[in-house]
CHARMM-style PDB file with segment names, atoms N, HN, CA, C and O in Angstrom:
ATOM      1  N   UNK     1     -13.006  66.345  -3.676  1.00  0.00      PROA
ATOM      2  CA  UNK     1     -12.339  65.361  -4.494  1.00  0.00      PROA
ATOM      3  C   UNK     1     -12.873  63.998  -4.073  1.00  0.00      PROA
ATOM      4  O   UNK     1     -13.007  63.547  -2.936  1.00  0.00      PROA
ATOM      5  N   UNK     2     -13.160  63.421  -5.313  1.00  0.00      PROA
ATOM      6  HN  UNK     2     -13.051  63.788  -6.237  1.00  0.00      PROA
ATOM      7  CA  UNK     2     -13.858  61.992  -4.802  1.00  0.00      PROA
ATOM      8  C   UNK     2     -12.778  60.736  -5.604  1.00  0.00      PROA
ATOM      9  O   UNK     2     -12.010  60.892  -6.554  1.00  0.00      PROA
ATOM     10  N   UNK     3     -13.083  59.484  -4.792  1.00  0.00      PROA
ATOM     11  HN  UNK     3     -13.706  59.357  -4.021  1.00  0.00      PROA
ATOM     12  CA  UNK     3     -12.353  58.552  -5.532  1.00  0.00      PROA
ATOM     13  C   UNK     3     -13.594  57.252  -5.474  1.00  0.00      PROA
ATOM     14  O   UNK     3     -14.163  56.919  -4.434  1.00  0.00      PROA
ATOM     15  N   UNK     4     -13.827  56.676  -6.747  1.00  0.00      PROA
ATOM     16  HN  UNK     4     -13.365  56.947  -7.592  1.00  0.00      PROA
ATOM     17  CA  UNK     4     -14.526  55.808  -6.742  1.00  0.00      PROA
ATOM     18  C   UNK     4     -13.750  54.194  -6.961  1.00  0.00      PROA
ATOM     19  O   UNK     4     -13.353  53.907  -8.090  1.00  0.00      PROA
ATOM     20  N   UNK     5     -13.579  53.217  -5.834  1.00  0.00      PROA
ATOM     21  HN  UNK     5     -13.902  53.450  -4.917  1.00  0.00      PROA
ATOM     22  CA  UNK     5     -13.088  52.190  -5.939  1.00  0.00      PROA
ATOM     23  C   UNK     5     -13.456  51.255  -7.875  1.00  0.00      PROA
ATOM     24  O   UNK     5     -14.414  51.646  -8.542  1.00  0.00      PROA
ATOM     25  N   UNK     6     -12.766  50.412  -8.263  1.00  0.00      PROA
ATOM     26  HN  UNK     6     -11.988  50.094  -7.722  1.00  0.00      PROA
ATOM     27  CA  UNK     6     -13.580  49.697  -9.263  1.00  0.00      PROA
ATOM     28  C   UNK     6     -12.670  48.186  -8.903  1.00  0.00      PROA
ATOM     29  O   UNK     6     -11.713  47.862  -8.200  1.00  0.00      PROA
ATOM     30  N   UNK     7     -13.481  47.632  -9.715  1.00  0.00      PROA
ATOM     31  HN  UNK     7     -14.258  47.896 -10.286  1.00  0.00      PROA
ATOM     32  CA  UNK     7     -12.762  46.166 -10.030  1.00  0.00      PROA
ATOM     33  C   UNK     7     -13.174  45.267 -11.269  1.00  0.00      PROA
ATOM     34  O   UNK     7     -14.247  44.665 -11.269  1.00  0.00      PROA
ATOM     35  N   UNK     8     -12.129  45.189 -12.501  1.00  0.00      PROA
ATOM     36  HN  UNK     8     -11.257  45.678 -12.501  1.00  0.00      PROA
ATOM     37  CA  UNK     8     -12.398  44.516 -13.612  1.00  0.00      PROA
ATOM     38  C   UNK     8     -11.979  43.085 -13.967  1.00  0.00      PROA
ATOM     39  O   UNK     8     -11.319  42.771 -14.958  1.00  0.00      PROA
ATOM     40  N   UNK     9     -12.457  42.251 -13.013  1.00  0.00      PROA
ATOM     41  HN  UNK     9     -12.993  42.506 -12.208  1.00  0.00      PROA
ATOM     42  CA  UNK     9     -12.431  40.909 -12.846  1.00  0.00      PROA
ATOM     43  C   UNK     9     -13.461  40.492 -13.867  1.00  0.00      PROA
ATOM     44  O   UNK     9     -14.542  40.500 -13.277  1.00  0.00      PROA
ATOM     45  N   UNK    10     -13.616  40.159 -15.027  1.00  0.00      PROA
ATOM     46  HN  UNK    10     -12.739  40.152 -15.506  1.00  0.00      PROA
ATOM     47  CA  UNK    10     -15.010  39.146 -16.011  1.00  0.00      PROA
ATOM     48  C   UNK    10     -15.465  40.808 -16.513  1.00  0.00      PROA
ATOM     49  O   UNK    10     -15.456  41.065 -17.717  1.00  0.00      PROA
ATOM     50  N   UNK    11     -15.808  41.753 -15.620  1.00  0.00      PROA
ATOM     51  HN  UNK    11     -15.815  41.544 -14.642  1.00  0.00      PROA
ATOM     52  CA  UNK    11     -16.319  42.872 -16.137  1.00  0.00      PROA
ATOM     53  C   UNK    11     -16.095  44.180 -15.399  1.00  0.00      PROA
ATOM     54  O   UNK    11     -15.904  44.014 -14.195  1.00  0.00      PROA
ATOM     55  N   UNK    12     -16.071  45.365 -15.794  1.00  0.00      PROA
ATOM     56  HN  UNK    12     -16.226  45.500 -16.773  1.00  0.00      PROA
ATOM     57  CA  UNK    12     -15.914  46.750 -14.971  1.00  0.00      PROA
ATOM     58  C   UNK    12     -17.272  46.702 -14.160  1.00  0.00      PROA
ATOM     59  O   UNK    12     -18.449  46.475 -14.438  1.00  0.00      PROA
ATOM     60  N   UNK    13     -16.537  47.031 -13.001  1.00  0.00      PROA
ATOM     61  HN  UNK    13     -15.580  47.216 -12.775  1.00  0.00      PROA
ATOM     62  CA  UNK    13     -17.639  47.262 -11.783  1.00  0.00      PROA
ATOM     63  C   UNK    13     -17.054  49.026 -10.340  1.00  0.00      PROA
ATOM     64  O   UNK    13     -16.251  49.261  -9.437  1.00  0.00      PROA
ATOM     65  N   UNK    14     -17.965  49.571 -10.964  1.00  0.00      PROA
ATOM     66  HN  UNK    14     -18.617  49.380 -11.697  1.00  0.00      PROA
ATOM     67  CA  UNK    14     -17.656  50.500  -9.783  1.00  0.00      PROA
ATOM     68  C   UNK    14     -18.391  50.175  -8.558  1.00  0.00      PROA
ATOM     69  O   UNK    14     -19.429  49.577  -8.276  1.00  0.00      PROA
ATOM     70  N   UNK    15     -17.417  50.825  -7.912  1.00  0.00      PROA
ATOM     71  HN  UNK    15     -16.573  51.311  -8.142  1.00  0.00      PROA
ATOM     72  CA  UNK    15     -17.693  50.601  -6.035  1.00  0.00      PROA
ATOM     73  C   UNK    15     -18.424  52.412  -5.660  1.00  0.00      PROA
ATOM     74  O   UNK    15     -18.561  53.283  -6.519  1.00  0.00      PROA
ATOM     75  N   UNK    16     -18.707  52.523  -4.485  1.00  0.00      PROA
ATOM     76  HN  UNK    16     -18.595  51.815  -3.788  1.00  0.00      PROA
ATOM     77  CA  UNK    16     -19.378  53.301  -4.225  1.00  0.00      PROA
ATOM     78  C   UNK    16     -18.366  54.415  -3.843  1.00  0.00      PROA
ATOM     79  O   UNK    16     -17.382  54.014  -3.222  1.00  0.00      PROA
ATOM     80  N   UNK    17     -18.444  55.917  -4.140  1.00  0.00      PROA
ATOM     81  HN  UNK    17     -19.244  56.243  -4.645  1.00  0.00      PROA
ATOM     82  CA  UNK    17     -17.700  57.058  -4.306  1.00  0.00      PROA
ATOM     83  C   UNK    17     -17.139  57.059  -2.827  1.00  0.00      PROA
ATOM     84  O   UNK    17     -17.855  56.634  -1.921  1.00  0.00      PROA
ATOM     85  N   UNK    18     -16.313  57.368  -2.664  1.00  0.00      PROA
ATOM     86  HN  UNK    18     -15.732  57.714  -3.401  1.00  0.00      PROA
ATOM     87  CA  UNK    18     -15.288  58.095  -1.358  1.00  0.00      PROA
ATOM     88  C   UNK    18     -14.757  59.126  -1.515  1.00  0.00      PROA
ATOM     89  O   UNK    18     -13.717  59.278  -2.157  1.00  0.00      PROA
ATOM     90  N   UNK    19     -15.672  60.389  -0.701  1.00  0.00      PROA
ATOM     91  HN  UNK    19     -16.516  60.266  -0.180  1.00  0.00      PROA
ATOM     92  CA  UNK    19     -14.952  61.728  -0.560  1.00  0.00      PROA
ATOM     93  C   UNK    19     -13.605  61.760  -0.271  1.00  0.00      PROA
ATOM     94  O   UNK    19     -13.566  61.187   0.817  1.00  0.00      PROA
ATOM     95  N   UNK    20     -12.136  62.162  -0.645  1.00  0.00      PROA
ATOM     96  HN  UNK    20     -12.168  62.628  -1.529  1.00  0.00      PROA
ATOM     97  CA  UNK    20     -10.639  62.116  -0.333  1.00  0.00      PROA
ATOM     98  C   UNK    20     -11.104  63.098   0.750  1.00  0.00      PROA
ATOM     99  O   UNK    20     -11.360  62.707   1.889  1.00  0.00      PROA
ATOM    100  N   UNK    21     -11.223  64.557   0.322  1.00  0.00      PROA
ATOM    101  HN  UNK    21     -11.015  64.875  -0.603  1.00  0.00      PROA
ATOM    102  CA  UNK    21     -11.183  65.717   1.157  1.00  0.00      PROA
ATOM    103  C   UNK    21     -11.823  66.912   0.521  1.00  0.00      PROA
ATOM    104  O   UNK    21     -11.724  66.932  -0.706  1.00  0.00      PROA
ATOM    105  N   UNK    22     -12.353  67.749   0.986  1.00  0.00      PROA
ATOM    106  HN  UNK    22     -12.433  67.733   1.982  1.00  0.00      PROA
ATOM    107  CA  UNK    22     -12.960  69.055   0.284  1.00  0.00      PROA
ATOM    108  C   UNK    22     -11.733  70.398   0.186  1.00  0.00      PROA
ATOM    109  O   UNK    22     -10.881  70.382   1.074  1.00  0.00      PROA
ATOM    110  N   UNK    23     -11.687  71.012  -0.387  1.00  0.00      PROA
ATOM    111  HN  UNK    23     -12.379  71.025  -1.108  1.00  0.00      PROA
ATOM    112  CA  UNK    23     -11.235  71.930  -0.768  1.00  0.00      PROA
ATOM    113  C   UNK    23     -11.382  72.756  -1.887  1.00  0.00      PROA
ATOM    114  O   UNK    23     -11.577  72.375  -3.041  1.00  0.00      PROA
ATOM    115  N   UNK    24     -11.238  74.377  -1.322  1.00  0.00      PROA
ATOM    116  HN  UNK    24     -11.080  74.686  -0.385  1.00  0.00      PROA
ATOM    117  CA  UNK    24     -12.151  75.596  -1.616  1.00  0.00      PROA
ATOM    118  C   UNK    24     -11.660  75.967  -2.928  1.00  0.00      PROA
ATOM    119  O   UNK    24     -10.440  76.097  -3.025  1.00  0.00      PROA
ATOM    120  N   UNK    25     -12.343  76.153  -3.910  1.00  0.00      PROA
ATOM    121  HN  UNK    25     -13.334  76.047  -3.831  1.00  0.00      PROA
ATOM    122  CA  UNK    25     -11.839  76.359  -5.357  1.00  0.00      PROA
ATOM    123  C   UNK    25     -10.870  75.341  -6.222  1.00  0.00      PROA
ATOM    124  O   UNK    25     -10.030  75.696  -7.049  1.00  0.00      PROA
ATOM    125  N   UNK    26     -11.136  74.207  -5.895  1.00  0.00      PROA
ATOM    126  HN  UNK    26     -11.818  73.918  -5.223  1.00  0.00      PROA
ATOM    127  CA  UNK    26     -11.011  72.566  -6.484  1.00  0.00      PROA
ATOM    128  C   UNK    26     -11.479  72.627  -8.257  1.00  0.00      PROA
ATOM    129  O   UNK    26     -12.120  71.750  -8.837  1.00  0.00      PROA
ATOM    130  N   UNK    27     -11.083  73.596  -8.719  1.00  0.00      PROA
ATOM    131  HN  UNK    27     -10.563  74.308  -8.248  1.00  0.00      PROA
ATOM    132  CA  UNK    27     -10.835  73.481  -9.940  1.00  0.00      PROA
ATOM    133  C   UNK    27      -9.502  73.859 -10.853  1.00  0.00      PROA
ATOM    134  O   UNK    27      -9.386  73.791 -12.077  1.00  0.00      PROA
ATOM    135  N   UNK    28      -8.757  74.181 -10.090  1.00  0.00      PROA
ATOM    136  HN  UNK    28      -8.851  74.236  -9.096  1.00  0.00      PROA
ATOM    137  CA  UNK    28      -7.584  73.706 -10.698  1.00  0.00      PROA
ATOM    138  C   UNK    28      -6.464  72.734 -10.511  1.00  0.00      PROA
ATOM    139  O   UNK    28      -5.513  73.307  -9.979  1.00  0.00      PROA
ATOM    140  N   UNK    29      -6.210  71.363 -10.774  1.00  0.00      PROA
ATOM    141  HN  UNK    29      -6.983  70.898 -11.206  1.00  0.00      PROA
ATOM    142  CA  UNK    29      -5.440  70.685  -9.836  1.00  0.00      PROA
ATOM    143  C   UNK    29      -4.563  69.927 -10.385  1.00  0.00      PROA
ATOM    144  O   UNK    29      -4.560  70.361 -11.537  1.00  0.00      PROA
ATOM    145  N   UNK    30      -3.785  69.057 -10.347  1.00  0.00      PROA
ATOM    146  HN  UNK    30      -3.787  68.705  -9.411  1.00  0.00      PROA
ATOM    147  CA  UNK    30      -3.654  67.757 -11.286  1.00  0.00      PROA
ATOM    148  C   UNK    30      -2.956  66.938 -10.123  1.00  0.00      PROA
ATOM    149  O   UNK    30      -2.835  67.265  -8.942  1.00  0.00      PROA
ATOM    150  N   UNK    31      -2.501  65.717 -10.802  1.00  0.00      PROA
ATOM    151  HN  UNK    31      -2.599  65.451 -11.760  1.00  0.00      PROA
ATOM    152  CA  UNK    31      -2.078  64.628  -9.925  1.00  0.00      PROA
ATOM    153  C   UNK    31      -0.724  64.090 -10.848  1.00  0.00      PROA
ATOM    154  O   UNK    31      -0.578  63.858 -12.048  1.00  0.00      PROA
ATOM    155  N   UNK    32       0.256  64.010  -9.561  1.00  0.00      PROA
ATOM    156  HN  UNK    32       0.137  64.199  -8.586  1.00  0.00      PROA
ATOM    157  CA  UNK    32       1.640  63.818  -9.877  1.00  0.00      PROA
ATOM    158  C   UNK    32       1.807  62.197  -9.957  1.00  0.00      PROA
ATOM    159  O   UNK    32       1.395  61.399  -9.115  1.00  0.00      PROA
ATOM    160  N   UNK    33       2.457  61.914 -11.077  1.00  0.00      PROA
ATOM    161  HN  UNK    33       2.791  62.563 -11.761  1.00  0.00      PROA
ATOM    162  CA  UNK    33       2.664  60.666 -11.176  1.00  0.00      PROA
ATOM    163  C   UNK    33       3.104  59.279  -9.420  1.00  0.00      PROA
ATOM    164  O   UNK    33       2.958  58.075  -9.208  1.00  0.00      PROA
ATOM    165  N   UNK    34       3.507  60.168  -8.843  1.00  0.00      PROA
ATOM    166  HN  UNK    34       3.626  61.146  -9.015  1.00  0.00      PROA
ATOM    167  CA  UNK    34       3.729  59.443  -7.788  1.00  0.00      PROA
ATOM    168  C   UNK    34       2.599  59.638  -6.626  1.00  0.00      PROA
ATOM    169  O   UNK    34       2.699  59.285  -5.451  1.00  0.00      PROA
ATOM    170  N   UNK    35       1.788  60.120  -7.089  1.00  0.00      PROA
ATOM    171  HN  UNK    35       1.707  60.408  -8.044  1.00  0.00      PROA
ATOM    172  CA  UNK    35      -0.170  60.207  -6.576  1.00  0.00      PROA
ATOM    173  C   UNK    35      -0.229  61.475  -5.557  1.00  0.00      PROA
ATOM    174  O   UNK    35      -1.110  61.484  -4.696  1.00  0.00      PROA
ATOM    175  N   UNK    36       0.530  62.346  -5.632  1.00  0.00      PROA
ATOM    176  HN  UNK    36       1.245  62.339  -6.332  1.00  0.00      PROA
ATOM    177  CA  UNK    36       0.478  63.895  -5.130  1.00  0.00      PROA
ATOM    178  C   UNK    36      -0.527  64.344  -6.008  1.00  0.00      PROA
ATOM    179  O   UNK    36      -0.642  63.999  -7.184  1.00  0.00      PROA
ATOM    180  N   UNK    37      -1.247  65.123  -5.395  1.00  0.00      PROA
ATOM    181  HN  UNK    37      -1.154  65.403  -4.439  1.00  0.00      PROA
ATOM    182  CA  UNK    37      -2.160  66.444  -5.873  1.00  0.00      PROA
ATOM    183  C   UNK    37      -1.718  67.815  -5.611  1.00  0.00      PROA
ATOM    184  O   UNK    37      -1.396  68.374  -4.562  1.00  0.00      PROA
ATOM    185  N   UNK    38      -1.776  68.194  -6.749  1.00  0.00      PROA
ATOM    186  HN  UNK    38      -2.037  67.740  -7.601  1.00  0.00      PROA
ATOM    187  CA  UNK    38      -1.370  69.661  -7.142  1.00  0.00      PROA
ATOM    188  C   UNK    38      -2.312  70.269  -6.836  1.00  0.00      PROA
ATOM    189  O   UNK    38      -3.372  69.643  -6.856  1.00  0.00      PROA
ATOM    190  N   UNK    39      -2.342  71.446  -6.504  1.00  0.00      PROA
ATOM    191  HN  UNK    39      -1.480  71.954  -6.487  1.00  0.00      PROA
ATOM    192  CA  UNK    39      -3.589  72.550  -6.262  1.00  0.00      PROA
ATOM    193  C   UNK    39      -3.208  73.896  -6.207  1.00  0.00      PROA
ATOM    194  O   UNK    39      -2.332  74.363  -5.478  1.00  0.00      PROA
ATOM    195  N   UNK    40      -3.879  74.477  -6.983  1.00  0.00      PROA
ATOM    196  HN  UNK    40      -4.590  74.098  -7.575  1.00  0.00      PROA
ATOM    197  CA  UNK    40      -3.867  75.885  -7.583  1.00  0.00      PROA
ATOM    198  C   UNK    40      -4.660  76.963  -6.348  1.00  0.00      PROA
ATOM    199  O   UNK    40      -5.886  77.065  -6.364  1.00  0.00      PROA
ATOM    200  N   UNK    41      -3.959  77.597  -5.485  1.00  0.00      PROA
ATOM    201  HN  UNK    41      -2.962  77.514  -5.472  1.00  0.00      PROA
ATOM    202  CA  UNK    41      -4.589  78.277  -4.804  1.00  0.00      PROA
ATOM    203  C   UNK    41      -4.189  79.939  -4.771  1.00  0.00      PROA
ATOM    204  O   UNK    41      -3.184  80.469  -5.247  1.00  0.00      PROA
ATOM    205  N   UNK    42      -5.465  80.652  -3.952  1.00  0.00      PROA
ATOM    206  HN  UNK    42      -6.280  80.222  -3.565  1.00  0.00      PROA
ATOM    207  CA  UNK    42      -5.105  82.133  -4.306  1.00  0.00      PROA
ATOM    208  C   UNK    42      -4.818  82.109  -2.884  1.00  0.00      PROA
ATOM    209  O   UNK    42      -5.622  81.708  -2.042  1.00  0.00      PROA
ATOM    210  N   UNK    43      -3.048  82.774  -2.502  1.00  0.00      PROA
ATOM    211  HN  UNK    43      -2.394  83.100  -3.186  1.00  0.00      PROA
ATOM    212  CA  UNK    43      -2.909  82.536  -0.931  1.00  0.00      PROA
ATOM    213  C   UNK    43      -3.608  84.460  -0.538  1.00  0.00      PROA
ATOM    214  O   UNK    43      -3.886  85.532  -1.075  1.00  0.00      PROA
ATOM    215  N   UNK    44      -3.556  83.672   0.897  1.00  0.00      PROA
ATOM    216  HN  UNK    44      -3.330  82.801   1.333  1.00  0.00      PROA
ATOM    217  CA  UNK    44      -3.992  84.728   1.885  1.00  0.00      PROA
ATOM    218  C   UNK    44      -3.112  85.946   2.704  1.00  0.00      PROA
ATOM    219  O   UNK    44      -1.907  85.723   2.810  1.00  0.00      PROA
ATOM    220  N   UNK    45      -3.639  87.233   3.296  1.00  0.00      PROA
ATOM    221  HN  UNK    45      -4.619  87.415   3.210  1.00  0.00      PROA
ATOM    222  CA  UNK    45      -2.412  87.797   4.109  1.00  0.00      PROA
ATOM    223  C   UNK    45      -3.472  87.155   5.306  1.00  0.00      PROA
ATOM    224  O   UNK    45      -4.443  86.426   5.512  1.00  0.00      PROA
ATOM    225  N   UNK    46      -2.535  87.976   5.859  1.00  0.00      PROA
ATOM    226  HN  UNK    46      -1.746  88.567   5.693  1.00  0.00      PROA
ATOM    227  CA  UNK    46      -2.212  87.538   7.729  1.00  0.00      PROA
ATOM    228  C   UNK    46      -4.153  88.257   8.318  1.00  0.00      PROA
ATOM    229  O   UNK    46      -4.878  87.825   9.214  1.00  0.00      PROA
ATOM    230  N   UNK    47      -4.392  89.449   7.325  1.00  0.00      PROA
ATOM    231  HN  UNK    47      -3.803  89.801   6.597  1.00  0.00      PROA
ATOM    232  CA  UNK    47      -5.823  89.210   8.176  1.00  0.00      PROA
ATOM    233  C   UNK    47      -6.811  88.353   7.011  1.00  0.00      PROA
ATOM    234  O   UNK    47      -7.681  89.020   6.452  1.00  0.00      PROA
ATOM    235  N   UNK    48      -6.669  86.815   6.633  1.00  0.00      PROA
ATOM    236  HN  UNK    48      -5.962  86.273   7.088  1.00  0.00      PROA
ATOM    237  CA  UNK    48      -7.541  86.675   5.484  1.00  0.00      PROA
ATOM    238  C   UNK    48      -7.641  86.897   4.475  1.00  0.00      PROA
ATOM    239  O   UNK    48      -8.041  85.934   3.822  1.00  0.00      PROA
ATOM    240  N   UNK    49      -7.344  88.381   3.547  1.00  0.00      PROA
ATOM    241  HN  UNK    49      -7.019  89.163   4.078  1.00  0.00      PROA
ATOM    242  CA  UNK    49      -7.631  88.615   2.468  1.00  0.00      PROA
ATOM    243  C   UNK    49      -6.589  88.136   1.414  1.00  0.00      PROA
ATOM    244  O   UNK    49      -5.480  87.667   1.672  1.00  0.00      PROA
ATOM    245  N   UNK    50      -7.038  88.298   0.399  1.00  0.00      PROA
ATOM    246  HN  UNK    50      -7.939  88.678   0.189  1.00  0.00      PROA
ATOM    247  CA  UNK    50      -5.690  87.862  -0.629  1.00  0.00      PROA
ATOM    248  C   UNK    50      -5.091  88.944  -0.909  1.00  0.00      PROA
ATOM    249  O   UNK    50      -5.369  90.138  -1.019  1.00  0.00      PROA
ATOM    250  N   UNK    51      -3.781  87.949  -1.044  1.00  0.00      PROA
ATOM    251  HN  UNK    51      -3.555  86.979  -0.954  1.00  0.00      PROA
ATOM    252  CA  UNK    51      -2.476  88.268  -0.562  1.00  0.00      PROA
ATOM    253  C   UNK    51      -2.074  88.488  -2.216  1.00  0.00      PROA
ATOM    254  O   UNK    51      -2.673  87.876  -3.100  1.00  0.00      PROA
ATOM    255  N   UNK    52      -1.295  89.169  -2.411  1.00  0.00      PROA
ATOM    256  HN  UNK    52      -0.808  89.666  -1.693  1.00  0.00      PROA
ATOM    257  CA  UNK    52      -0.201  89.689  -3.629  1.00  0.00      PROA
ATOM    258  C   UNK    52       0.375  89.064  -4.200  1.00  0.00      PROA
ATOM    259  O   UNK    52       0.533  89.290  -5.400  1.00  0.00      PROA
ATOM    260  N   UNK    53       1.066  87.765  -3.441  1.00  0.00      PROA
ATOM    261  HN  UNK    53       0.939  87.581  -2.466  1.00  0.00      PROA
ATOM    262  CA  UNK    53       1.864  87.116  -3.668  1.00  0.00      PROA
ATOM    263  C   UNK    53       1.560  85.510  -4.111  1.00  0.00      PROA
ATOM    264  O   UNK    53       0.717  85.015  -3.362  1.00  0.00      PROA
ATOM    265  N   UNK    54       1.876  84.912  -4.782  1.00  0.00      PROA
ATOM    266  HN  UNK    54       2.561  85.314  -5.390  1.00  0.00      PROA
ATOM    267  CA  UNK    54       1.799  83.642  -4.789  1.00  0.00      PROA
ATOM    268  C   UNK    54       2.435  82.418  -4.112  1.00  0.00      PROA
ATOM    269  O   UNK    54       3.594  82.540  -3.715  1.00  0.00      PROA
ATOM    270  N   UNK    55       1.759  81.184  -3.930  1.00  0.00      PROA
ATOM    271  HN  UNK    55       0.818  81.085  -4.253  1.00  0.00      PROA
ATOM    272  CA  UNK    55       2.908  80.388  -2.626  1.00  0.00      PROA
ATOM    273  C   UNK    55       2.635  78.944  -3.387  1.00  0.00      PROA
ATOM    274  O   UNK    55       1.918  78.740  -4.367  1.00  0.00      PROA
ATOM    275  N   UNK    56       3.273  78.192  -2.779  1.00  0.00      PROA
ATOM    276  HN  UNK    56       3.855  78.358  -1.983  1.00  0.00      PROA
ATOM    277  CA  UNK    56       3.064  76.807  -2.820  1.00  0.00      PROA
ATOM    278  C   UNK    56       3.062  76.249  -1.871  1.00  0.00      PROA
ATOM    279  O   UNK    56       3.902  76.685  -1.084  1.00  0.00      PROA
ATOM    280  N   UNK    57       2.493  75.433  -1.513  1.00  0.00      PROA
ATOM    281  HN  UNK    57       1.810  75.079  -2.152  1.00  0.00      PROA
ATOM    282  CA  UNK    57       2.296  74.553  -0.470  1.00  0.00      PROA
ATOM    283  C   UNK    57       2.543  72.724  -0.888  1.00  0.00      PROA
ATOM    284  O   UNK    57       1.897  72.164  -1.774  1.00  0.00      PROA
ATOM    285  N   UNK    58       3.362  72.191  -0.225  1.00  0.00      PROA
ATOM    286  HN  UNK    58       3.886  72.646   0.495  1.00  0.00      PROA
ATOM    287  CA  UNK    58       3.891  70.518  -1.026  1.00  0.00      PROA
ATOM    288  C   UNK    58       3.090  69.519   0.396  1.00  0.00      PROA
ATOM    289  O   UNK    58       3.559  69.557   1.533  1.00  0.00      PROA
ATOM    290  N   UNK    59       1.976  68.772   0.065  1.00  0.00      PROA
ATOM    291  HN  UNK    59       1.595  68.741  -0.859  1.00  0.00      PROA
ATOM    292  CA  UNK    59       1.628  68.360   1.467  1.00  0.00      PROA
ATOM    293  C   UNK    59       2.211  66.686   0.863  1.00  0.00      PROA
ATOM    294  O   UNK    59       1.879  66.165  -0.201  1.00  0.00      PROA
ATOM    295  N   UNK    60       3.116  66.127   1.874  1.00  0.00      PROA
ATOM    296  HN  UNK    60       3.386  66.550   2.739  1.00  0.00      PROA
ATOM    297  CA  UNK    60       3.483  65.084   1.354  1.00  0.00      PROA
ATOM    298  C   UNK    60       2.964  64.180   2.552  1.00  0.00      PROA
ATOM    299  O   UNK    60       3.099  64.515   3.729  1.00  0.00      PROA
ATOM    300  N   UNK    61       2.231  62.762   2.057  1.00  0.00      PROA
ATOM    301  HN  UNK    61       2.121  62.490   1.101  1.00  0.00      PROA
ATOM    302  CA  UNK    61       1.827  61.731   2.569  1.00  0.00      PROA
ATOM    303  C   UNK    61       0.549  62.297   2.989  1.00  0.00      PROA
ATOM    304  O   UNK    61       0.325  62.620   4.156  1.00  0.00      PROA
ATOM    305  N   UNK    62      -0.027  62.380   2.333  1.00  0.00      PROA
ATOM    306  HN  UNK    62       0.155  62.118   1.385  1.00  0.00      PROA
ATOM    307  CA  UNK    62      -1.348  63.115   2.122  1.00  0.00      PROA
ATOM    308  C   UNK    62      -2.501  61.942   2.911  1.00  0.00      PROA
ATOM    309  O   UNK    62      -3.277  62.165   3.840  1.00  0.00      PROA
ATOM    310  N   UNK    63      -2.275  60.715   2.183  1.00  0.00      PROA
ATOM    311  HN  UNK    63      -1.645  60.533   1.428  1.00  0.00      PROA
ATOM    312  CA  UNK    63      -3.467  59.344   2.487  1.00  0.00      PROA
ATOM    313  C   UNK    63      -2.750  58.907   3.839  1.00  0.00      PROA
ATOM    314  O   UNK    63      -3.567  58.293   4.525  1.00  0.00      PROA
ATOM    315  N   UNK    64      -1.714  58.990   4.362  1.00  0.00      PROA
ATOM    316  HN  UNK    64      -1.050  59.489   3.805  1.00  0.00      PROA
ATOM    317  CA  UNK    64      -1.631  58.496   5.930  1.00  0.00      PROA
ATOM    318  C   UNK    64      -2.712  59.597   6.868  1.00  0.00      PROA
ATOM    319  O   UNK    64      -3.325  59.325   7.900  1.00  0.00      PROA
ATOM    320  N   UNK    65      -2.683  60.983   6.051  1.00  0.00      PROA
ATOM    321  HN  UNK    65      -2.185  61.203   5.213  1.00  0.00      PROA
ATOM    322  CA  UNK    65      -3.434  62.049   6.906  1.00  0.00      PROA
ATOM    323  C   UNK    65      -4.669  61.648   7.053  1.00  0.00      PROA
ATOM    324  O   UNK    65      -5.251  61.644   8.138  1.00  0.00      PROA
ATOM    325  N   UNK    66      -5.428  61.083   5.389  1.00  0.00      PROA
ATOM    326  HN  UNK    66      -4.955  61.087   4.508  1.00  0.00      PROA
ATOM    327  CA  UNK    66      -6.573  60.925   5.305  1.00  0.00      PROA
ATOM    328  C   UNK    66      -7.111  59.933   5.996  1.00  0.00      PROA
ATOM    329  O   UNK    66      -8.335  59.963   6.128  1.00  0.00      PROA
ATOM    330  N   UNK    67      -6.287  58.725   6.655  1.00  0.00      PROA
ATOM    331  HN  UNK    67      -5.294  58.701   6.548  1.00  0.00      PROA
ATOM    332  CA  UNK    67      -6.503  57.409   7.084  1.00  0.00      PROA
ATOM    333  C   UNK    67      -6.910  57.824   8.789  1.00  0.00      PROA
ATOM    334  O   UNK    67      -7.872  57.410   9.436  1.00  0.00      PROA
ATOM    335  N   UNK    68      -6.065  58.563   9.130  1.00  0.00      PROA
ATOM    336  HN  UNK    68      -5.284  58.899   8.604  1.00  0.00      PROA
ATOM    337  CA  UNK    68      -6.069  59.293  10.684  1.00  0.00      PROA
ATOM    338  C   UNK    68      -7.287  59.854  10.682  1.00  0.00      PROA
ATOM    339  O   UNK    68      -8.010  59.711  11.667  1.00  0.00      PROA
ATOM    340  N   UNK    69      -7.731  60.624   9.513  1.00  0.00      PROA
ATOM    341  HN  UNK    69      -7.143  60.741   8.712  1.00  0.00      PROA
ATOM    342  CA  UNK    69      -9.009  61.542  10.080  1.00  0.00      PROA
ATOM    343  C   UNK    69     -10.532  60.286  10.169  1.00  0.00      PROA
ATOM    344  O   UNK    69     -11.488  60.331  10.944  1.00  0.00      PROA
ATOM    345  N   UNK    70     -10.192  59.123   8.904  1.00  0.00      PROA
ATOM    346  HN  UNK    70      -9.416  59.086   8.275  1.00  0.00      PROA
ATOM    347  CA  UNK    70     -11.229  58.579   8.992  1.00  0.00      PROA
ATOM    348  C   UNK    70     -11.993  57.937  10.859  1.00  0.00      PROA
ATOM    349  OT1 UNK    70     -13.083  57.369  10.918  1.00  0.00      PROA
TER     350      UNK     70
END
């Protein structure tokens, strides 16, 4: 997932791309009005393989995480 800064001061100007974070099968996702990302995943069992079941996972404050790793 990438985020590209801009700024439309006189004219649109993009800034140079910033990877957020990678993650495995990043094609299904969306983004919650209050800037959460949704993500569609196939969960796992306990040795790795996929699992039967479906899960959700809610990761909240996502960009304090991302700020720590930078």
């Amino acid at each position: 997932m990438m985020a590209v800064p801009i700024t439309t001061e006189r004219t649109f100007s993009p800034g140079a791309p910033l990877r957020l974070f990678d993650h495995p099968g990043l094609d299904q996702y969306d983004v919650a009005s209050d800037g959460r990302f949704l993500v569609i995943t196939q969960a796992l069992d306990d040795d790795g393989g996929e699992g039967p079941s479906v899960s959700i996972r809610v990761v909240e404050d996502w960009f304090e995480e991302f700020r720590e790793r930078e």
